[in-house]
N, CA, C and O atoms as a MOPAC input file, in Angstrom:
PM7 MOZYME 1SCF
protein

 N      0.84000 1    -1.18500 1     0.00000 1
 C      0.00000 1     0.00000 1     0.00000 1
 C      0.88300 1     1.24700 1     0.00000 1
 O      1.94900 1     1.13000 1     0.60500 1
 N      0.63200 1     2.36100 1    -0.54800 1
 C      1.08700 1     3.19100 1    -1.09400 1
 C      1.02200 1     4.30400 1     0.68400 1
 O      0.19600 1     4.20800 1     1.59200 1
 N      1.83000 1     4.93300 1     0.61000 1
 C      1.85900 1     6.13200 1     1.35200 1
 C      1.30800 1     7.20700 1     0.46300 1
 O      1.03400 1     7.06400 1    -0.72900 1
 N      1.15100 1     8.50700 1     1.31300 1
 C      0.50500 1    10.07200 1     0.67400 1
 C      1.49800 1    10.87300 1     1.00200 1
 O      1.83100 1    11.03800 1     2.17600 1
 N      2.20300 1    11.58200 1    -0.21900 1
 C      2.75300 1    12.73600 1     0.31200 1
 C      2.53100 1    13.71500 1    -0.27200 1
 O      2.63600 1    13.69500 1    -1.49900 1
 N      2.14300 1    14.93000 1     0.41700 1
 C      2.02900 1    16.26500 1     0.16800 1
 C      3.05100 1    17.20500 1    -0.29300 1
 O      3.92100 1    17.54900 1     0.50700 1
 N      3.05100 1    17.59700 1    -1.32300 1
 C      4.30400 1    18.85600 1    -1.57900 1
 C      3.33800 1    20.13500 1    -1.32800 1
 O      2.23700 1    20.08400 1    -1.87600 1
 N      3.57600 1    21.00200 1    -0.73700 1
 C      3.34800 1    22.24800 1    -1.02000 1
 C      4.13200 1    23.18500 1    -1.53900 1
 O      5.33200 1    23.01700 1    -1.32100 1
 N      3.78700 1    24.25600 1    -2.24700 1
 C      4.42500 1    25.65000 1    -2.72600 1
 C      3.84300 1    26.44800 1    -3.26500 1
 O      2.61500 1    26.52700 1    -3.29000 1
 N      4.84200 1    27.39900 1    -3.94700 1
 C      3.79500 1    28.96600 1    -4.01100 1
 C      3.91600 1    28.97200 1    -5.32300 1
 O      3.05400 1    29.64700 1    -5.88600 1
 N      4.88500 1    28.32300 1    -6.18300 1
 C      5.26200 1    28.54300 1    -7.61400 1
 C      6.31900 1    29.26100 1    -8.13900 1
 O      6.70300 1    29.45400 1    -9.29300 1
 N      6.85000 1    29.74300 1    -6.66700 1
 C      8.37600 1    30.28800 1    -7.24600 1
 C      9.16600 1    29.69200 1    -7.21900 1
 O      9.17200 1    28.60700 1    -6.63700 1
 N     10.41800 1    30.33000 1    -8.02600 1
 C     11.85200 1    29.41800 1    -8.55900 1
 C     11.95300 1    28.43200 1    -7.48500 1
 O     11.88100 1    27.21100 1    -7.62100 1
 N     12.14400 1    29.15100 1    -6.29600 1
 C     12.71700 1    27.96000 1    -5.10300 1
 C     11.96400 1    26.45400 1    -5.38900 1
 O     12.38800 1    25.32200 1    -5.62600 1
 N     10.49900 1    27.11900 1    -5.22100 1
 C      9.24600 1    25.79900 1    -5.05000 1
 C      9.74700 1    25.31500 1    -6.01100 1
 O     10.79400 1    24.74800 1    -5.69700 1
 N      9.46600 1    25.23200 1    -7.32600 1
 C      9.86500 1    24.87600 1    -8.45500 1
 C     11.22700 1    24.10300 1    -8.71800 1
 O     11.22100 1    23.14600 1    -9.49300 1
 N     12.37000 1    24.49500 1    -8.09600 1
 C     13.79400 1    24.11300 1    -8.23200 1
 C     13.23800 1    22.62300 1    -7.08600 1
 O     13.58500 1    21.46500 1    -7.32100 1
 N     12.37600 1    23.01500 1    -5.93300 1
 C     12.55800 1    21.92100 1    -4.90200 1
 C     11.56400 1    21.19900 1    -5.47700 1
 O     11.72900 1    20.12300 1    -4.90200 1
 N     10.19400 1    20.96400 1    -6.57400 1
 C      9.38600 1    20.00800 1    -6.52900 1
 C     10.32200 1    19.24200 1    -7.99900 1
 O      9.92100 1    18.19800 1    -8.51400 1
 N     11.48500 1    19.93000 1    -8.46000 1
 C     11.73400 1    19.02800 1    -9.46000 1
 C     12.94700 1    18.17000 1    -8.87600 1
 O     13.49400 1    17.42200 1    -9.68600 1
 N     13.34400 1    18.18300 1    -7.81100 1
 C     14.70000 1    17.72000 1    -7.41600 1
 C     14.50400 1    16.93200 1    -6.40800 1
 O     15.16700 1    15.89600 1    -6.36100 1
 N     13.30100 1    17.31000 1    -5.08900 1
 C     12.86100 1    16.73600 1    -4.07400 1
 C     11.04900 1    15.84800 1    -4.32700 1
 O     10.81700 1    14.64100 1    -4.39000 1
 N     10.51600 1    16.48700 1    -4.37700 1
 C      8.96000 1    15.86300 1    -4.65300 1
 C      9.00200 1    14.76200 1    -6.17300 1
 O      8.12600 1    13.97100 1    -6.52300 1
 N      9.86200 1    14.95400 1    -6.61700 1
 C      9.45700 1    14.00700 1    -7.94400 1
 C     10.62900 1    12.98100 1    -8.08200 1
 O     10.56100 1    12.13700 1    -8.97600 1
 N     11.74900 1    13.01800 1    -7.19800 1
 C     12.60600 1    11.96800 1    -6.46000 1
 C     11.63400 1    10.88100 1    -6.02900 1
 O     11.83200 1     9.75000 1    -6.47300 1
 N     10.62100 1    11.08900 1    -5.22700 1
 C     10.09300 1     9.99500 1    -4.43500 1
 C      9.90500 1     9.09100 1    -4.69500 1
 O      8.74300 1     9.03900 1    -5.09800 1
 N     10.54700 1     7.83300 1    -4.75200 1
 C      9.80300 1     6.71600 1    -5.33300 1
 C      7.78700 1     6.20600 1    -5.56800 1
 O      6.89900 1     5.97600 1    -4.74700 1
 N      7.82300 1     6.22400 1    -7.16800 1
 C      6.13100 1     6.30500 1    -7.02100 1
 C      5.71800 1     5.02600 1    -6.62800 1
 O      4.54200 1     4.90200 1    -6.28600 1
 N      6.39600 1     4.13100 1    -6.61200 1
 C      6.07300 1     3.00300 1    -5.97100 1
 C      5.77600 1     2.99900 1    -4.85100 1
 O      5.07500 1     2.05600 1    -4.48500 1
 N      6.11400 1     3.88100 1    -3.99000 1
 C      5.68200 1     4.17600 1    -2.32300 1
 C      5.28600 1     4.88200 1    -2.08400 1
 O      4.70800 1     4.75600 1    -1.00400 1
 N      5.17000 1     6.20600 1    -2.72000 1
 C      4.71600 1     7.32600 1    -2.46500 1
 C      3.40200 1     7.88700 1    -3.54600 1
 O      3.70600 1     8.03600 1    -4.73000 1
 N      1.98200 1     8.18100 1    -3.11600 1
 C      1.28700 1     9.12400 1    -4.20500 1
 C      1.99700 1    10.33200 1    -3.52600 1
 O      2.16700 1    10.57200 1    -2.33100 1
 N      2.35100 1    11.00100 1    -4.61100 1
 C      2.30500 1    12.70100 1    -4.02900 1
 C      1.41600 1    13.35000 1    -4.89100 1
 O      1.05200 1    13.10500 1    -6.04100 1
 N      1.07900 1    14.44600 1    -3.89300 1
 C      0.06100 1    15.64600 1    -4.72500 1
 C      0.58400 1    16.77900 1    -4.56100 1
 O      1.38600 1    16.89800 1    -3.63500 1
 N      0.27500 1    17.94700 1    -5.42500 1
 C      1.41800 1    18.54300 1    -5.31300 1
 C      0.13900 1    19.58400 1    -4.96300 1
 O     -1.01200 1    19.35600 1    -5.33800 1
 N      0.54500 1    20.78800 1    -4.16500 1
 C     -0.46700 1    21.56100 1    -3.89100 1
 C     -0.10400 1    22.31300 1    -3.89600 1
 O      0.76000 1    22.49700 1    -3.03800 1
 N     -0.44200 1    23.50400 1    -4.91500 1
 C     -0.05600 1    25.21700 1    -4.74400 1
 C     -0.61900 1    26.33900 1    -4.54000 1
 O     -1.40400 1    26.97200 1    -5.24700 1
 N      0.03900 1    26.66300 1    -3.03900 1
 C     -0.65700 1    27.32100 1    -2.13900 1
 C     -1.24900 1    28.50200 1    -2.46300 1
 O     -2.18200 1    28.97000 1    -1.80900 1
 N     -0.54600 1    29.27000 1    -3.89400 1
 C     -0.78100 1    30.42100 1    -4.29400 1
 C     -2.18200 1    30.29500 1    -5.14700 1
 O     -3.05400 1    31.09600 1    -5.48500 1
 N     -2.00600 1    29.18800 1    -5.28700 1
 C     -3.48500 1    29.45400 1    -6.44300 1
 C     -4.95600 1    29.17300 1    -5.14900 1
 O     -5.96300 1    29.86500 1    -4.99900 1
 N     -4.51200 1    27.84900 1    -4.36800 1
 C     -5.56100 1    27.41000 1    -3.77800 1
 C     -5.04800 1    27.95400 1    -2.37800 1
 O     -4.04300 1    27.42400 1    -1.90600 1
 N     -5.53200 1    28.74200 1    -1.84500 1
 C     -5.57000 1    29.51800 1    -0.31700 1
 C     -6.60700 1    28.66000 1     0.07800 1
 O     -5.77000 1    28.42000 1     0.94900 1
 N     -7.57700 1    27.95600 1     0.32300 1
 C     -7.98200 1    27.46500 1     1.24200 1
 C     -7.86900 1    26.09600 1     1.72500 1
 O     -8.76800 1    25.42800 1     2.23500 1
 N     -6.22700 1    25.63000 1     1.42800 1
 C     -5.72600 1    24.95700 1     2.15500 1
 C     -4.93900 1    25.41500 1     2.49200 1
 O     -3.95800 1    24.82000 1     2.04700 1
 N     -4.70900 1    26.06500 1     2.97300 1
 C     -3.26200 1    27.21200 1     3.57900 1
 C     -3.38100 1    26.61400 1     4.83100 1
 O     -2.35700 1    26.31800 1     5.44600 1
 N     -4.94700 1    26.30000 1     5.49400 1
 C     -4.85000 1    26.37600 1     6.81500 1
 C     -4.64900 1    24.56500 1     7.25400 1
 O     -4.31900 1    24.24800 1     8.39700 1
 N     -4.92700 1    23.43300 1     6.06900 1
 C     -4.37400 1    22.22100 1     6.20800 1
 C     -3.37500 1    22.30200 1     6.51300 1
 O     -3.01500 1    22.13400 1     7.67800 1
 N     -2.42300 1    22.65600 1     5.31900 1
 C     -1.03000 1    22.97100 1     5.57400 1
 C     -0.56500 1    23.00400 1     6.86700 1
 O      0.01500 1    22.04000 1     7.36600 1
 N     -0.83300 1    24.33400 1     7.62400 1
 C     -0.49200 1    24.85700 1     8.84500 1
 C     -0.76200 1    23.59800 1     9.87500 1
 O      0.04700 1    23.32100 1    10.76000 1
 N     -1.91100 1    22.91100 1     9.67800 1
 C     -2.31000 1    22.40300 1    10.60300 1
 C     -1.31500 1    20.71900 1    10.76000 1
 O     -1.24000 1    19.99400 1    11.75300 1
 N     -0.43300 1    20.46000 1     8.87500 1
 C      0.39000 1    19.85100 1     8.95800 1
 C      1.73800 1    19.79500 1     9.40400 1
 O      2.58200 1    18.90100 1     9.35700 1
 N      1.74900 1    21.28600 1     9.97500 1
 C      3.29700 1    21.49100 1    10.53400 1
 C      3.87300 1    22.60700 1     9.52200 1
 O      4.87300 1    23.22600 1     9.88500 1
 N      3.28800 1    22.89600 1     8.26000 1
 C      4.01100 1    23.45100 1     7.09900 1
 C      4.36300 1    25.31400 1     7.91200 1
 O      3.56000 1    26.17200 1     8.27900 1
 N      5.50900 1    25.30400 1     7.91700 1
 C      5.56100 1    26.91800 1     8.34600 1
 C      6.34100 1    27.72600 1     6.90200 1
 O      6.53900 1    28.91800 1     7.13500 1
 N      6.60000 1    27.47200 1     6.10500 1
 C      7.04600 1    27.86400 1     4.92200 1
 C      7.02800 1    26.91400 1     4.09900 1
 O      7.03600 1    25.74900 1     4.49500 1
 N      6.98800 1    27.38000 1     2.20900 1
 C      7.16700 1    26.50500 1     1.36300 1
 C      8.37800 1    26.92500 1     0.83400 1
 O      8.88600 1    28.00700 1     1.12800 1
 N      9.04000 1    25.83400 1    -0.20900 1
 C      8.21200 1    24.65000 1    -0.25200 1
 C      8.51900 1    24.01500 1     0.88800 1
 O      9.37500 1    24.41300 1     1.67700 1
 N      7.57400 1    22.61300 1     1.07700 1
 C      7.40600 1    22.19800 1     2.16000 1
 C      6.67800 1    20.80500 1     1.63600 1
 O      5.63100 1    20.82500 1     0.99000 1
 N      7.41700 1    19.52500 1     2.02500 1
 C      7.04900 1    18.57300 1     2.07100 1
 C      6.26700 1    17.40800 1     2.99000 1
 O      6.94300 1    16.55200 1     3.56000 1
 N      5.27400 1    17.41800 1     3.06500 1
 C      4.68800 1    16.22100 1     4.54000 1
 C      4.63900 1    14.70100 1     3.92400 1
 O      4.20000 1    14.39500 1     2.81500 1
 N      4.98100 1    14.16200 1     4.53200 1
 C      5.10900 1    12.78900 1     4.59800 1
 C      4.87100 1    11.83800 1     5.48900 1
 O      5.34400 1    12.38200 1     6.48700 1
 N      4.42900 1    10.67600 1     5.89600 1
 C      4.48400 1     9.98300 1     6.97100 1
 C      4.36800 1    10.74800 1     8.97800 1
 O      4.78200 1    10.30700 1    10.05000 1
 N      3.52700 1    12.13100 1     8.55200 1
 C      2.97300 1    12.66400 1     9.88300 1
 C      4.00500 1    13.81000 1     9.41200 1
 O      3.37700 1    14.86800 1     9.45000 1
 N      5.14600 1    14.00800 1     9.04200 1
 C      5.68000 1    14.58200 1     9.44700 1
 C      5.95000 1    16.28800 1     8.48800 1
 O      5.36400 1    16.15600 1     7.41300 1
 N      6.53700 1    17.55800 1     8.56000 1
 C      6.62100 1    18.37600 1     7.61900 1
 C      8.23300 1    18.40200 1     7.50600 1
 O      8.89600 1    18.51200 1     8.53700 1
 N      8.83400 1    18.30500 1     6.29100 1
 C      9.99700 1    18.61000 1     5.84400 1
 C     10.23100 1    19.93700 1     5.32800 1
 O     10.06800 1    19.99100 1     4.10900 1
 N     10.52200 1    20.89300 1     5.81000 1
 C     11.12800 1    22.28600 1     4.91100 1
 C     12.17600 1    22.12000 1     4.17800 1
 O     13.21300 1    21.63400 1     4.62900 1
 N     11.99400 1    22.60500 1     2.64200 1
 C     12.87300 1    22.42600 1     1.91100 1
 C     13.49900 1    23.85000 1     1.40200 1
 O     12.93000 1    24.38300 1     0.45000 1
 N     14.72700 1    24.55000 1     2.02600 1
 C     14.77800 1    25.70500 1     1.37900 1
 C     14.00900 1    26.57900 1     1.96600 1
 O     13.47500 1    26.39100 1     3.05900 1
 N     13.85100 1    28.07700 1     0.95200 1
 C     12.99400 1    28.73200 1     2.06100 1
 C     12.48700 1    29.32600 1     0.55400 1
 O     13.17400 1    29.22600 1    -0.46200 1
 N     11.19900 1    29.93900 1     0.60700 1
 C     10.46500 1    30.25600 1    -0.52900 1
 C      9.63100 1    31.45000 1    -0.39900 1
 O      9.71700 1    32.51400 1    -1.01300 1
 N      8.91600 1    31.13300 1     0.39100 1
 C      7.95000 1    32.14200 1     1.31900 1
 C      7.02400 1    31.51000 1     2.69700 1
 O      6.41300 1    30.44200 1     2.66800 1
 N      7.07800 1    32.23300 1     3.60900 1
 C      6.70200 1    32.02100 1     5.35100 1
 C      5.05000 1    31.58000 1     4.51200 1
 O      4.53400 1    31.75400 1     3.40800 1
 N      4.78200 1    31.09600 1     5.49100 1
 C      2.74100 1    30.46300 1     5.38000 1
 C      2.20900 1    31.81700 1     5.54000 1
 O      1.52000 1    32.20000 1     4.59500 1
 N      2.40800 1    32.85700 1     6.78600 1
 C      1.97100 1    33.85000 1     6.29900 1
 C      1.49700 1    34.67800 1     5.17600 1
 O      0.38500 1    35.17500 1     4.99600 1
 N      2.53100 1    34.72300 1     4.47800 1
 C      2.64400 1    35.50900 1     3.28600 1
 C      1.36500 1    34.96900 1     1.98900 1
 O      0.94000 1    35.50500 1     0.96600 1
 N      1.13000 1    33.88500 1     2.56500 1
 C     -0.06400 1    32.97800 1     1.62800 1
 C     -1.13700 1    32.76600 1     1.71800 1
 O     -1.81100 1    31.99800 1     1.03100 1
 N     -1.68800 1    33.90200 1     3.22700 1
 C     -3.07900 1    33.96300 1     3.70500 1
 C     -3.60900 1    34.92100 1     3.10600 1
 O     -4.78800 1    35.20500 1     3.31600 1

C-alpha cells in the first residue's frame, strides 16, 4: 500500500527548483504525491499549517513536515 505525500508551494523558482529535485525523487512506488499550490488554492493554507508546514516549499510525509529551502513564510499565503 502506497503512502501520501504532500508537496506544497507557491510557484516560485525555489518551489519549483525543490518540486523538481525533491517531490518528484520519491519513489512512485511508495509514495502518491500531490502537489499543492498554495498560491493558487488559499484554502488549504490552513491544512497545511495544521500539517506542521511553516514555509514553502514544504514537504509532509508519513505525519511529518519537511522544509525544503525557504520560498515564502505560510503567512505571506493567507
Amino acid at each position: 500500500m502506497k503512502s501520501k505525500a504532500i508537496f506544497y508551494h507557491a510557484g516560485c523558482p525555489v518551489c519549483v527548483q525543490a518540486e523538481q529535485s525533491v517531490a518528484n525523487a520519491l519513489d512512485p512506488a511508495k509514495y502518491d504525491v500531490e502537489h499543492v499550490h498554495l498560491g493558487n488554492d488559499k484554502g488549504r493554507v490552513s491544512e497545511a499549517e495544521a500539517a506542521g508546514v511553516k514555509s514553502v516549499p514544504a514537504l509532509v510525509m508519513d505525519g511529518s513536515a519537511f522544509h525544503i529551502n525557504f520560498g515564502a513564510g505560510i503567512e505571506a499565503l493567507k
